[in-house]
N, C-alpha and C positions, 0 to 999 in steps of 0.2 A: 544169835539173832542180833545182839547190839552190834558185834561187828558188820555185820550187811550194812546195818543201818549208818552207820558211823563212815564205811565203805561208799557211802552214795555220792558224797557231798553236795548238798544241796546248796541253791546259793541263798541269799541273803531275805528274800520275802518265800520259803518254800521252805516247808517240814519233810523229814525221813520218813516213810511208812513204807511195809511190806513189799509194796507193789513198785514205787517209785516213789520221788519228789515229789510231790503237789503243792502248788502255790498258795499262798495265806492270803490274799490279796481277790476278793470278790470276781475283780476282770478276770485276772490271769487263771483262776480254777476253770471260770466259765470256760474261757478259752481253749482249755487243756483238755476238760472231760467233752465239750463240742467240738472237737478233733476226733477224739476218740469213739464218738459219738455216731459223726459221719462217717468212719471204718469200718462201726459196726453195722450200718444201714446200707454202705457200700457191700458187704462180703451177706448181708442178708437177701440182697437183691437180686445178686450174681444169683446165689442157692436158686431164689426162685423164677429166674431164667431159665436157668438148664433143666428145672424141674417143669417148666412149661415146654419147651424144645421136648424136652424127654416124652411127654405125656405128648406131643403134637405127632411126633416119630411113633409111638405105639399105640395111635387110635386106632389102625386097620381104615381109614374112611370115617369112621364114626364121626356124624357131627358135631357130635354135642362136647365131645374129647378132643376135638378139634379145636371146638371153642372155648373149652375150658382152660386148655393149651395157652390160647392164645390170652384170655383173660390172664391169666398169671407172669406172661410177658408185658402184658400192655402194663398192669396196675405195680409192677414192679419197677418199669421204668417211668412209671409215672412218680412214684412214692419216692425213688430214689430223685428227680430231676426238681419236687418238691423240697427236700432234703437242702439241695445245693443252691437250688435259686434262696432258700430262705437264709443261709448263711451270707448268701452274695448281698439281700434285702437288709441285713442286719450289719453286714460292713461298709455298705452305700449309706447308709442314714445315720449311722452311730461316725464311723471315721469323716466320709467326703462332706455331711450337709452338715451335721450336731455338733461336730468337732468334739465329742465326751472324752475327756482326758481318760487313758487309762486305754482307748481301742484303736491306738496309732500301730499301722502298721510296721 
């Protein structure tokens, strides 16, 4: 295990663990795990896409599966386009207007 670790080389503000480097530095983690963040939100969305498509495809007509269908497309891309505008809301006011040292791009 200390070889893995020892194997990563982190750089200079970022400790060795299990999984990856992670940064020591308050920005830079936020930055890192809100990446990882919006992956997860991203491949969550997808799921319930195709599980609405899916459920739209074997209503037989049903309306109410129809619309359940569709309910799970609309609020997916809705949850996911809230996701991205709010990262875009937080790099417009913290880098372009606050100038907060630490969220330059």
């Amino acid at each position: 295990m200390l070889a893995l670790l020892a194997a990563l080389n982190c750089g200079a503000n970022e400790i060795a663990t299990d999984i990856a480097c992670i940064p020591t530095d308050p920005v830079g983690f936020v930055a890192k795990t809100y990446g990882i963040g919006l992956g997860l939100i991203g491949g969550v969305a997808l799921l319930f896409i195709i599980l609405g498509g899916y459920t739209i495809l074997t209503s037989s007509g049903n309306p109410a599966r129809v619309a359940s269908g569709k309910n799970y497309i609309y609020y997916a891309i809705a949850g996911l386009l809230l996701a991205i505008f709010g990262f875009i809301f937080i790099q417009v006011i913290a880098v372009d207007i606050l100038r907060i040292p630490g969220f330059n791009r």
